[in-house]
N, C-alpha and C positions, 0 to 999 in steps of 0.2 A: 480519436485518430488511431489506426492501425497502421505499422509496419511490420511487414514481413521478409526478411533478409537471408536469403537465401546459404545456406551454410555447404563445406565441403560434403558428397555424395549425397544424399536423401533430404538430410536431415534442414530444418529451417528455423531460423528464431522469429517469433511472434512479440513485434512490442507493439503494445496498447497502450496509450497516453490518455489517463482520465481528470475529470475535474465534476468533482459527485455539489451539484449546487445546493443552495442552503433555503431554497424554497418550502413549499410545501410538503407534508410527510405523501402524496400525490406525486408529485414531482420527483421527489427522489425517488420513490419505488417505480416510479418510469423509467428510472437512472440506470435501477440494480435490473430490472425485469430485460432494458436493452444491453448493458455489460455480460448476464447473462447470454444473449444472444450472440453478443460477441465471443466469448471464451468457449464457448462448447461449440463453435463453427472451424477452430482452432485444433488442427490432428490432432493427438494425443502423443504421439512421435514429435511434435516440436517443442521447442525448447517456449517456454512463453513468461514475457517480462509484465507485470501489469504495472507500471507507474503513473504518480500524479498524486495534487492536492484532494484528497477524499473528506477534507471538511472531518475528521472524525479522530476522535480520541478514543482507543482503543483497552485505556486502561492496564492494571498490569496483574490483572486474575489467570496466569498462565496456565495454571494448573486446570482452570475449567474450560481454558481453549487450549488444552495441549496438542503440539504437531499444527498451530496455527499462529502462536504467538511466542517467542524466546523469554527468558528468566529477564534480557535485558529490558524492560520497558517505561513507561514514564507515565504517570497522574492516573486519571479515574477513565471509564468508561463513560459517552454520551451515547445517544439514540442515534448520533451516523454508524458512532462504529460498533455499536453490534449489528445493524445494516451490511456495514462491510465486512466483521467476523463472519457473521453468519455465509454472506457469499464465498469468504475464504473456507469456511467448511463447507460447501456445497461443492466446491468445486478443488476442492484438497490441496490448497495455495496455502502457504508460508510467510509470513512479514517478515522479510530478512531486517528489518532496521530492527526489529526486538531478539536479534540472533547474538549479535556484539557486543561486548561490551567494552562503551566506552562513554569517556564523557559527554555530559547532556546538551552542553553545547555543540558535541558535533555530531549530535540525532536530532536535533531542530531548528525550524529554520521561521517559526513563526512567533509573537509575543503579541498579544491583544495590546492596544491602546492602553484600557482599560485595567490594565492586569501587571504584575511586576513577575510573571512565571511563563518559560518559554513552554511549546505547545507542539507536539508532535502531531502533524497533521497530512504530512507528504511523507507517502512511501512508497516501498520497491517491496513488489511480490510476485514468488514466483511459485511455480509446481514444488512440493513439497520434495518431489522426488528431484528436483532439480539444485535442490537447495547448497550441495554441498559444492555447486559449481561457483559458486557466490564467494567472492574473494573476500570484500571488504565493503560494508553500506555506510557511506557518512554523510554529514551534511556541511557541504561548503560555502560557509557564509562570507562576502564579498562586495553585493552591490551594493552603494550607496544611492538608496531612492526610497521614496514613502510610498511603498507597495505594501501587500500583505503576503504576494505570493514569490 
């Protein structure tokens, strides 16, 4: 889903709301090959949010994604998210939830059944150059329901 919101004079904010599914490595590269189509359809003059569940753990090698992921991040790296690193380097995006640091509980909002370790898998990213408009990324935990999202 795209919104685009129109801001004072020129300029517009771009939010993209994604959800990267957990199909086939087929499937997802249909995911990133259409995300792609959407972000570069997007001026470069606009300010652009890309949020949503991207199914991916992005690890915390910052140093070999530098300018795409902050010192703050959580666990290991799986095969969605270098999918989605690698589109934040293609397209010169920022993970602001690896920018802050703060505690783990308020960067995650997922915990496998199976699992006793919370899981960073929804994020907010923006133009790298937009990055420093970014106040504060947290995760506000609240609902009571057996969801995962």
């Amino acid at each position: 889903m795209v919104l685009k919101l129109p801001l004072l004079g020129k300029k517009c904010t771009t939010i993209i709301s994604a959800y990267t599914p957990t199909n086939s490595d087929e499937v997802k590269n249909q995911f990133y090959d259409d995300l792609h189509s959407v972000i570069i359809a997007v001026p470069k003059s606009n300010w652009l949010i890309l949020l949503g569940n991207f199914n991916a753990r992005i690890g915390s090698d910052f140093q070999a994604w530098d300018g795409i992921i902050g010192k703050h991040r959580i666990g290991t790296c799986n095969s969605n998210g270098l999918l989605l690193l690698r589109a934040c380097a293609e397209h010169d995006l920022l993970v602001t939830n690896t920018v802050f640091c703060l505690p783990n509980q308020k960067k995650t909002l997922w915990m496998p059944l199976r699992s006793k370790y919370w899981h960073l898998i929804n994020y907010i990213i923006v133009r790298r150059r937009d990055w420093c408009d970014v106040y504060v990324i947290k995760a506000m935990c609240g609902a009571e329901c057996c969801a995962d999202h």
